[in-house]
Structure formats: C-alpha cells, structure tokens
C-alpha positions in Angstrom: 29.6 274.2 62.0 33.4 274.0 62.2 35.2 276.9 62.7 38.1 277.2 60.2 41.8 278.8 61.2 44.2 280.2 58.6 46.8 278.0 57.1 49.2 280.7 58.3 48.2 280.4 61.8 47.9 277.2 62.0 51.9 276.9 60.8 52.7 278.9 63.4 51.5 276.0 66.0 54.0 273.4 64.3 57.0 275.4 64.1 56.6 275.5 68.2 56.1 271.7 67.8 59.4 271.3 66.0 60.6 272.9 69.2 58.8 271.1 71.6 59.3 267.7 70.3 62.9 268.6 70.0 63.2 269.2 73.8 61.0 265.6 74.2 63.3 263.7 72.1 66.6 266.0 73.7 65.6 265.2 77.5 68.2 262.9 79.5 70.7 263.2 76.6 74.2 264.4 77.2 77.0 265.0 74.3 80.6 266.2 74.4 80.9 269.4 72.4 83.8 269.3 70.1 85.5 272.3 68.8 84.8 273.1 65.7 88.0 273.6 63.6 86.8 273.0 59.6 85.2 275.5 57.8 81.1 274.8 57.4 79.2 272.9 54.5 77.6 275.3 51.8 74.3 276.4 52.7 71.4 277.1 50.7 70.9 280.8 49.5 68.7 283.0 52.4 64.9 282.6 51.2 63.3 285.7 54.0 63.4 283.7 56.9 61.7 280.4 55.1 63.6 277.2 56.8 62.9 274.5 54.2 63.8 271.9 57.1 60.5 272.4 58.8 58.3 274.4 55.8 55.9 272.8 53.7 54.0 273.9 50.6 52.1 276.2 53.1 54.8 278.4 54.5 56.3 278.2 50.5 53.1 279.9 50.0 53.2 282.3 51.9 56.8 283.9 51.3 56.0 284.0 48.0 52.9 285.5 48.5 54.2 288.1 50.6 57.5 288.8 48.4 60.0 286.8 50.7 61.4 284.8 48.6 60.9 283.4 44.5 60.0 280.7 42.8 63.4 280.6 41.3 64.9 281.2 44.1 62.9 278.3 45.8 63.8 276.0 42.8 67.8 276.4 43.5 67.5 275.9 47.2 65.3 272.5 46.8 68.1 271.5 44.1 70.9 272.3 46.7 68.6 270.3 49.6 68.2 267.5 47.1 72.3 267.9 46.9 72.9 267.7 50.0 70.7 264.9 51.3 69.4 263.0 48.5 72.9 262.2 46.9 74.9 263.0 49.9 75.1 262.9 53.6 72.2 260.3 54.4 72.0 259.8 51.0 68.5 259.1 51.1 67.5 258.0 47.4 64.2 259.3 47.2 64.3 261.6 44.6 64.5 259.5 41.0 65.4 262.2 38.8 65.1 266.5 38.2 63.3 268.2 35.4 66.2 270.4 33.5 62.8 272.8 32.7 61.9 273.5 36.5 64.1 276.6 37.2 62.7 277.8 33.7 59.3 277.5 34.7 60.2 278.9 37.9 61.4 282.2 36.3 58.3 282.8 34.4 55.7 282.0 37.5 57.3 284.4 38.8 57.2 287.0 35.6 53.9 285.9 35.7 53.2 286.9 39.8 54.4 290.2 39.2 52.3 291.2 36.2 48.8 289.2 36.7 49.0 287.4 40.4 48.9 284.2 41.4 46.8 281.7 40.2 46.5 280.1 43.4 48.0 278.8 46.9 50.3 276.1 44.3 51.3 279.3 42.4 55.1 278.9 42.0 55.3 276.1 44.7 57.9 273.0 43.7 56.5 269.8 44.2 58.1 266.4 43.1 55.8 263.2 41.6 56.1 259.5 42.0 57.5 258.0 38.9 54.7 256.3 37.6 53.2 259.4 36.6 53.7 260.8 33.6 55.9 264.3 32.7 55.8 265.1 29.3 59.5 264.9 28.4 60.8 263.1 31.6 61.2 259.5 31.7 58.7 257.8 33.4 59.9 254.4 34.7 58.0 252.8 37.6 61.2 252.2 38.4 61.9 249.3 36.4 65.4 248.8 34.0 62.7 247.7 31.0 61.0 251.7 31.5 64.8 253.5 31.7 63.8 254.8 28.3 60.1 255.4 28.1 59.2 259.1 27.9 55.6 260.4 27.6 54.6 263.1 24.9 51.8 264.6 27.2 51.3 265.1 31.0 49.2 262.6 33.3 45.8 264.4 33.6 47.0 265.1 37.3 50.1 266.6 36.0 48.6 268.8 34.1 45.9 270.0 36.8 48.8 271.0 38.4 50.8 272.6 36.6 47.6 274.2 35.8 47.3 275.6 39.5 50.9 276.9 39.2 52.9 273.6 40.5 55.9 273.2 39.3 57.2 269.9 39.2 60.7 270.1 40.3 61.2 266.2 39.5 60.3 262.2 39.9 60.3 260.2 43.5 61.4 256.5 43.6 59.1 254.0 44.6 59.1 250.2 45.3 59.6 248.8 41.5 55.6 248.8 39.4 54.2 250.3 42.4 54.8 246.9 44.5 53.5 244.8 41.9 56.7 243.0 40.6 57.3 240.3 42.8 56.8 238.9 46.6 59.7 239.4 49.0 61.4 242.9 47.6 61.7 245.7 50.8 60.1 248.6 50.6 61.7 251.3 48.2 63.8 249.3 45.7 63.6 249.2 42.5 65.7 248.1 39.9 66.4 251.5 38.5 66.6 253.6 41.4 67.8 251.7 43.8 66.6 251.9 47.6 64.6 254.4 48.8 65.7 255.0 53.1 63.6 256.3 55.5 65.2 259.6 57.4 63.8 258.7 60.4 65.9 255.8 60.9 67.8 254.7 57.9 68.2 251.3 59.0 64.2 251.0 58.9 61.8 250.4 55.7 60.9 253.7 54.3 57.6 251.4 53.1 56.4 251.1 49.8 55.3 251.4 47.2 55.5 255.7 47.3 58.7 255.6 50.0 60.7 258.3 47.6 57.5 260.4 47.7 57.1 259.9 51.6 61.0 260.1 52.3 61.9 263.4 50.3 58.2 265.3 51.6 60.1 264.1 55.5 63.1 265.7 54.4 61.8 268.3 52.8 63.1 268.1 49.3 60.3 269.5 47.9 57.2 271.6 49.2 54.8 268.7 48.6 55.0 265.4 47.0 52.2 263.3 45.1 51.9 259.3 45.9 50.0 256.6 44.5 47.9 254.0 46.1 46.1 250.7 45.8 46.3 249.3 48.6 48.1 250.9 51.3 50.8 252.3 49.1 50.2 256.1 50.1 49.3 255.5 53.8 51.8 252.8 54.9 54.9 255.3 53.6 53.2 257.9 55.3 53.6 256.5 58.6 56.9 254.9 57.8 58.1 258.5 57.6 56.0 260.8 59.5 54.1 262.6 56.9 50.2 263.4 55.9 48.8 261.4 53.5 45.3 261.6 51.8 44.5 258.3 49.6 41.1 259.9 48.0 38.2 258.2 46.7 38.6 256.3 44.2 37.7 259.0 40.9 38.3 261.6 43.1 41.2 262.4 41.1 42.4 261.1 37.5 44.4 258.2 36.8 45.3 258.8 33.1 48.8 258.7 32.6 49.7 256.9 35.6 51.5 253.6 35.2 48.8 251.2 36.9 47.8 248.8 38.9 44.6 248.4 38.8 41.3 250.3 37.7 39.5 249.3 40.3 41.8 250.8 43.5 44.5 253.0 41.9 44.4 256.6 43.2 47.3 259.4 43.5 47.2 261.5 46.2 49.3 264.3 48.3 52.0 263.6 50.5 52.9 266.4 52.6 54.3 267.6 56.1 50.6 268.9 57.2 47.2 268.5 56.7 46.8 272.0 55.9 49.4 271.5 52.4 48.0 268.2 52.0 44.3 270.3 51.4 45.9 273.1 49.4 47.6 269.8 47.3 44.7 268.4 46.4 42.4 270.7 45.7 44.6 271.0 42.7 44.5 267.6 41.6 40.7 266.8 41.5 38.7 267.4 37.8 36.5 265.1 35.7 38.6 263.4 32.9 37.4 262.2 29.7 40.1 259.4 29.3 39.2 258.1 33.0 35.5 257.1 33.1 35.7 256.8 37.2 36.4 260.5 37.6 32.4 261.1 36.4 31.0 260.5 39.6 33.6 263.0 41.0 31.8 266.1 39.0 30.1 267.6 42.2 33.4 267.5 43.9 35.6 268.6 41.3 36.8 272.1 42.1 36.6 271.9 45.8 38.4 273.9 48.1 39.3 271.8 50.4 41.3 274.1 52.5 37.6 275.2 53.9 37.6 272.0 55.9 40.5 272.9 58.0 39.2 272.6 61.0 40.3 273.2 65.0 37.4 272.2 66.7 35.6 269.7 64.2 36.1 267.1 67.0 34.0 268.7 69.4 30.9 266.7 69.6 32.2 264.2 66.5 31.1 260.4 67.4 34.4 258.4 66.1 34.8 254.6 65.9 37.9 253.6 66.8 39.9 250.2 66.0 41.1 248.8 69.6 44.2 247.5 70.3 44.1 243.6 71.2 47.0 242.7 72.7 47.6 242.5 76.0 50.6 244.4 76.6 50.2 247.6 74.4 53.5 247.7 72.3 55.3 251.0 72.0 53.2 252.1 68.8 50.3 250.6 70.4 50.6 253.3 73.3 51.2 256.6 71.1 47.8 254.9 69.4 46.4 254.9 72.6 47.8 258.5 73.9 46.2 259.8 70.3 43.0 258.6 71.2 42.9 260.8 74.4 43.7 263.8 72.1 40.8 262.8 70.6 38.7 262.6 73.7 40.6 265.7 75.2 39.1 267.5 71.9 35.4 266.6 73.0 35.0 263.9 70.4 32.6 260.9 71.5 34.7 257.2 70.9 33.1 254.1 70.2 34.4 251.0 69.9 34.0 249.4 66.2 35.1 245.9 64.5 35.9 246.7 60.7 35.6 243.7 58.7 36.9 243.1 55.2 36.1 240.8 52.4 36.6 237.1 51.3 36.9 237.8 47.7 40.1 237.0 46.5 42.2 239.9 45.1 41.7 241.5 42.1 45.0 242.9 41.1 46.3 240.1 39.5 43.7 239.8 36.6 43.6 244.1 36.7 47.6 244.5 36.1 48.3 243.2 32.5 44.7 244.8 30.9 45.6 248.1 32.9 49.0 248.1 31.8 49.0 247.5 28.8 46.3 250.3 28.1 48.7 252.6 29.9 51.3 251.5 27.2 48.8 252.0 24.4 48.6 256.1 25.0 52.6 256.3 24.9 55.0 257.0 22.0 56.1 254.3 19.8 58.9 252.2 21.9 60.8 249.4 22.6 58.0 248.3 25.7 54.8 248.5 24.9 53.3 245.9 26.6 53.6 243.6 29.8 55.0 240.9 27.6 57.6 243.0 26.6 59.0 243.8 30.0 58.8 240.3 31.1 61.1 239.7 28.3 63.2 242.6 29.0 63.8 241.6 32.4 64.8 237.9 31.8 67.0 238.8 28.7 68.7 241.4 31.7 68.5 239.8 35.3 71.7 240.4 36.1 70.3 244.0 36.5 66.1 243.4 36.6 65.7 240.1 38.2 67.3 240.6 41.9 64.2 239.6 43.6 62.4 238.4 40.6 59.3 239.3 38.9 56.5 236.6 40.1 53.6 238.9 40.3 54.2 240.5 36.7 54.5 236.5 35.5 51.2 235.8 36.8 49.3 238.8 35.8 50.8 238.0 32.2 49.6 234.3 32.5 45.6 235.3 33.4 43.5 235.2 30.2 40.8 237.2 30.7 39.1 236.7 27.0 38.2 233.1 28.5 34.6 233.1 29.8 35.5 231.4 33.1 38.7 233.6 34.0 36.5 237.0 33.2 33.9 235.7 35.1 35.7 234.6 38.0 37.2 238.0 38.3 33.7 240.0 37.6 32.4 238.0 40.6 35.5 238.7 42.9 35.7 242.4 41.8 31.8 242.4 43.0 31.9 240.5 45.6 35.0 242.9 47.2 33.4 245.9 46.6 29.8 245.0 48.3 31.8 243.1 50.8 34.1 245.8 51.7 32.0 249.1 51.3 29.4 247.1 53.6 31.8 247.0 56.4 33.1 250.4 56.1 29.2 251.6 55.9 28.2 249.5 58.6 30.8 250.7 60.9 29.8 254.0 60.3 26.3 253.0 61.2 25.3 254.7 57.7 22.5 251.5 57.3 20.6 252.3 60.3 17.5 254.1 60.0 18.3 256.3 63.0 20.9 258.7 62.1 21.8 259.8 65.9 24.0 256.5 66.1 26.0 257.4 63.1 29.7 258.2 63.4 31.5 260.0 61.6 34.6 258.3 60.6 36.4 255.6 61.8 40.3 255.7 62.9 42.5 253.1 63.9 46.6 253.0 63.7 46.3 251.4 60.1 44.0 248.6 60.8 42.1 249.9 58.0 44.1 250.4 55.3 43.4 247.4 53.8 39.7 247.1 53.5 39.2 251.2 52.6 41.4 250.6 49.7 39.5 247.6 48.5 36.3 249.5 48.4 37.9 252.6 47.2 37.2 254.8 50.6 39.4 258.3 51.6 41.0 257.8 54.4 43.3 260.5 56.0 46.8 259.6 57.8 48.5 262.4 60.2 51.7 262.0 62.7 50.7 260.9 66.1 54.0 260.6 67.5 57.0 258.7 67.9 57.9 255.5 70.0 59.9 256.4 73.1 61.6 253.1 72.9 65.5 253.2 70.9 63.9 253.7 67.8 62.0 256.2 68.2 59.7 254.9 65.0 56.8 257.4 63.6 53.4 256.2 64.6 50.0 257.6 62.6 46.6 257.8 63.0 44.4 257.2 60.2 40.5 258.4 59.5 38.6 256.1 57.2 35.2 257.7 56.0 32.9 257.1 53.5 32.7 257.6 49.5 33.6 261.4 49.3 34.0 262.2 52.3 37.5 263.7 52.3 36.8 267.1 53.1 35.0 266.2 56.5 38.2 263.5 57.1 40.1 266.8 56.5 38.5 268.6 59.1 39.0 266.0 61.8 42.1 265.5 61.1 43.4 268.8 60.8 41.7 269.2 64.7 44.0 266.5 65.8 47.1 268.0 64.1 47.2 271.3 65.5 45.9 269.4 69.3 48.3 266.7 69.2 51.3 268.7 68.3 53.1 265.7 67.8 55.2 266.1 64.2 58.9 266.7 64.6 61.5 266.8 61.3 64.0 264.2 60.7 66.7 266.3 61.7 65.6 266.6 65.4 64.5 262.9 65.2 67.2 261.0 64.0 70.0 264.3 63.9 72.7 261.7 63.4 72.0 261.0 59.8 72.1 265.1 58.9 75.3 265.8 61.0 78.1 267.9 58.5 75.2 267.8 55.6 74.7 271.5 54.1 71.5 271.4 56.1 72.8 271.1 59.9 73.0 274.3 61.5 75.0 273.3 64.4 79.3 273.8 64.2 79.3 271.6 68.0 80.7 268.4 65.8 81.6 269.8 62.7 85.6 268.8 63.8 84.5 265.2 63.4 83.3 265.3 60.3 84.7 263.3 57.5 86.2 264.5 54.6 
C-alpha cells in the first residue's frame, strides 16, 4: 500500500525546487547590476512568511490554519497580485473579472474560524473560476460580447460545493471565447470580451485554450487554486502551456450544472493548481451527486472522497506504466524532458512498457451536442436578452465590428444541425456510440484491463499529451504535472500526463504526486521568464529597478 506524506511536507520539497530550478535556469548567465536610484513598487501587506509567488492553496492552508495570516488578509494581497500583474506589468489578462463580495466573505470565514473552526483544507482559501461557470450575481460570459450582460440567480452546483467547503471565490478567469467552440483559426486565450489571455512563461507563446486565464493566473499565482473546464484537451493543453497541475476527472465525477457547455457527453471542470497535492485538496471539494446532472449518479461511491489520501511518494515503486514513445528520430527539445521524465519514473522503481493508444473513427460529436446543450444551459437563467444559440448568432452579426474578429463558424454549424430529424439524431446516436466503445476500448485495452490475467495489467498510461484526445472522448481522468522546461531559448514547460481508467483519479493522484516530489522539476514564472516581472510590485530584486519605466 502507498505510503502517504503530509501536504506540509511535501511543500517543503518544492519551495527547494523553486531554488534549485532557479540555479538550473541562472547557470552560464551574466547581468550588469545597475544601481538602484527610484524608490521600490508597493508590495503586498506581510502574510507570516507566506510568499504568494511560489504558494499554492496548500501553503494558504496552512498559515491560516496555524494563525499566520487571514482570509481577509489573503483576499487584499491576491487583489494587489492581481494589480500588479494581471493589469500591469506583464499584464497577463487572465483574470476576467473580481467579486465585490470576496473580501466580505473573507471577513466572516474568518469570524467563522475563530468561533467554530474550519470546515475544511478550502476553509478561507481564494480561488478564481473559469467564466463559463456560474456565480450567482457575477456575470457569466464565456467570454463572448452577446454574454457581457448575462448574470445567473444561483451558483453552478460546483460553485456551490465549494463555497460549501469554505472557498471563496475571489473572481472569473478568461478563456478562449465558448470554451473554443466559436470558430476555427482563433489563438488560444481570446475572446471577444476579455481579450487575450498570455502565458507568463513566455508571453510571446500561446497560453492554450480554452481554460488559459485559469492556467495563466494559477502560474502566476493570482489565486490559491483555479477551476478549468474541459472537453477535449481544454484543461490539460493550458496546463502544460503554463506549467501547472491539472486533473480533467471522469466524466460525472463532478457536476456540470451551471456551466456554459459544450457538450454532455465530454464536458467536465476540474482544478488547476501549482501542485498535485492542492489539485487533491481542490477537488475533493467539487465532487457530489447532482439532481439537475443525471451523469453525476454513477459518481455516488466517489462522491465525498478524500482525495488527499492518495498522495503518494512511493506509489511508483513496483507500478507497471504504459508509456506513449516518442517517434521521431531526433528527440525535439520537449521530446527529451519526456524522455528525462520517464527515467524519474524508472529511477522510482516503476516497471515501463511500451503501449500504442488508439482512438476512434467516429466523427465528432460536438457539433450536434453544442446548440441542445446550450440552449438548456440558457433555459435555467434569468429572463434576458440571449437565451438561446440563435440569439447570439444574431448578436454577433448585428455587432462584428466587436464579436466577429475571427468569426463564429462552429456556433453557425451547431445552429444549422436539426436533430428532431430522424436521420441527423440518428447519425449522431451512432457516432456518440461508436466513440465511446471505440475510445474506452483503446484506453482499456492499453491498460490490459480485457485480459483474463490480471498480472499484465498496468496501471495507467502516460505519455507527453498523446493522449489527451482519445481520454476525453471516452470521458477518462487523466492527471497532468510539470516535467520540466526545454533548455533550448525558450525555455517552454513540458508535462507529463497519466491517463487511467473510469474513476480512477485517486490512484492517477498517487502516481503522480510520486513523480512530483521525485522530479522536482516546477519553477514559478518569475524565475523562468524574470523579464516579464522586473519593476512589477512582485520582484523582490532593487539590481534593475534604475531602469525601470515610469
């Protein structure tokens, strides 16, 4: 059986990576120090030792725990990060907009700590959602000009689990414009209404879509944890893009109601989060059986979990792991920290096997899912100006000076499928079949769960995102952590992701938590890419403060 390690101690590993990596990426590099003549940028108020540019929800959890800091006190110094490097500096666009009610909320956690306890590891702990779920009283706009306006009158089901916990939700992320599904050709992290999302790795690069505000500000740690929403790759491809953990559940694992959709078939949210330890402690708040999303059912046995258990730092000792192998013939520079995080894995006594994953030859879903979904979304919202997929279409076109930059193809032919025809709602019945047996086959068979003899079975799969696709087609967990970073000019993230099985998250979870705290591989942006946070409130250093502009 695994042996578990504290969330605390295992922090204490990756504030020495911080270090570490910062001497990696440091090495060979000289700089002129220039005297600093200018008075500093304000800094955020002292919070007992808790730096916010390397903490995650886990260290928040703790100084509150242990009376270093509050939640109101946390509350200001996200609003002054968000300040400083949302709006300013790098200007990094990923967080949408702030709930006026989070400092509040904040106060009476805290009223609430001191006369009854915490609730929980979330108790008091700010985290920010993508904006296509719902916060009763804040605008929830998918980012989309035609949504500027549309407010809910009651939390998404997984808003309300967490707020349940303790959360609070300090505000909205921006994300690529209906989750990715308004046209072909848009980058990564636009939208209409916010704008475009940049990575703080390297602003220059695609913070990836469609959760890139979620993935950018839990990088830059504008909040303890973020939430993201997937249907096909839309948690784990921003993930990677900035160097983050992502978990992209099984599909029922956690509620969809109140989420702007996709479709019913692949949607999931799940946590975003600078560890796998906070990504745990995330959602085991967001899981629960809801009434208004019939797919949660088959969740009941897992509803509730801990999933913090599962951390793990020697669950890969003796594990049997598939792994995706890398065809080319000259490894690119991704391709070789893939490679390097395979000989963690080996290093940590796990067993590799070479697997081929296959996918399906259905054709996608999404299109005849969108309008149906959406529209049903609309249907639980207060009486409005949108209130269907028809209605945004027109929106946009009567608009496009401010909708239509990279038009709005895929919302056009969601709106033209006619699913009361008999031949259209078959033809999609039969692919929606087809890509689930198809897809869940290949997943199942890689893991060897067919055979009869169970000593050949693996127990996950990983690859560096070969396998995004095909796990979110048949609705499969799969876990993402930082690997690394290139060590060409870039110096571009690199993940490894564990695919597994139908509810299998919390043994994902343990293997990948093993490869965290072995691979000691996750560095902030700031030591990364420093350039982008030079005379921001949240650089430390006075060495080029002279230079900075006014």
């Amino acid at each position: 059986m695994a042996r578990t390690t504290p969330a605390t101690h295992r922090r204490t590993r990756r504030a020495g990576a911080s270090l570490a990596v910062a001497a990696a990426l440091a090495a060979g590099a000289a700089a002129s120090a220039v005297p600093a003549t200018s008075s500093a940028p304000p800094r955020p108020p002292a919070l007992g030792g808790l730096d916010l540019d390397t903490a995650g929800l886990t260290e928040v959890s703790a100084a509150l725990a242990e009376g270093r800091t509050t939640s109101a006190r946390l509350v200001r110094a996200y609003l002054l990060r968000i300040d400083a490097l949302n709006s300013r500096g790098p200007a990094l666009n990923a967080v949408r907009s702030v709930s006026t009610g989070a400092a509040a909320q904040a106060r009476a956690l805290d009223r609430e700590r001191r006369t009854s306890g915490p609730r929980g590891p979330l108790h008091g702990v700010p985290v920010l959602l993508k904006d296509n779920i719902d916060v009763a009283g804040l605008p929830t706009t998918a980012g989309s000009v035609a949504l500027a306006g549309s407010t809910p009158d009651r939390d998404a089901f997984v808003t309300a689990q967490l707020e349940a916990a303790g959360a609070i939700v300090l505000g909205k992320t921006n994300l690529t414009e209906f989750a990715n599904f308004m046209t072909t050709g848009m980058p990564g992290g636009y939208s209409s209404l916010g704008g475009q999302v940049l990575n703080p790795y390297d602003t220059s690069d695609s913070p990836s879509g469609s959760s890139a505000g979620s993935g950018s500000a839990a990088a830059a740690g504008l909040a303890a944890a973020t939430v993201g929403t997937e249907t096909s790759g839309s948690i784990l491809s921003p993930a990677r893009a900035n160097s983050v953990v992502g978990i992209k559940p099984t599909v029922g694992l956690v509620s969809r109601s109140g989420i702007v959709p996709i479709s019913a078939t692949q949607d999931t949210a799940g946590p975003m989060t600078r560890s796998v330890a906070d990504a745990a402690a995330l959602l085991t708040g967001m899981t629960g059986v809801d009434p208004e999303d019939p797919a949660t059912a088959a969740s009941a046995p897992y509803a509730g979990t801990d999933y913090t258990a599962a951390l793990s730092t020697d669950a890969l000792e003796g594990a049997r792991l598939g792994y995706v192998p890398v065809t080319s013939e000259v490894p690119s520079a991704a391709d070789q920290v893939y490679l390097d995080a395979l000989d963690v894995l080996r290093e940590q006594g796990a067993e590799l096997v070479e697997v081929e994953v296959g996918g399906t030859s259905a054709p996608s879903i999404l299109t005849y899912e969108f309008e149906r979904d959406l529209d049903a979304y609309f249907s639980r919202l207060p009486d409005g100006p949108v209130r269907s997929l028809e209605d945004v279409i027109a929106y946009d076109e009567a608009h496009p000076q401010e909708a239509l930059k990279f038009g709005q193809r895929l919302l056009e032919a969601s709106a033209a499928v006619d699913l009361s025809d008999p031949a259209t709602a078959a033809a999609y019945e039969a692919a929606r079949v087809q890509g689930l047996e198809e897809t869940r086959a290949a997943i199942d068979s890689a893991l060897r769960r067919l055979d009869d003899d169970p000593s050949d079975d693996l127990d996950a799969v990983v690859s560096a995102s070969r396998t995004t696709g095909v796990g979110a087609r048949a609705g499969y967990p799969s876990v993402i952590v930082p690997a690394g970073y290139t060590r060409d000019v870039g110096r571009d993230p690199v993940g490894l992701v564990f695919l597994g099985s139908a509810w299998e998250e919390a043994e994902l979870i343990g293997l990948a938590s093993d490869f965290e705290e072995a691979a000691d591989a996750w560095a902030p942006p700031t030591v990364v890419n420093p350039a982008a946070f030079r005379c921001t409130a949240v650089d430390r250093s006075s060495t080029y403060e002279a230079s900075c502009p006014p």
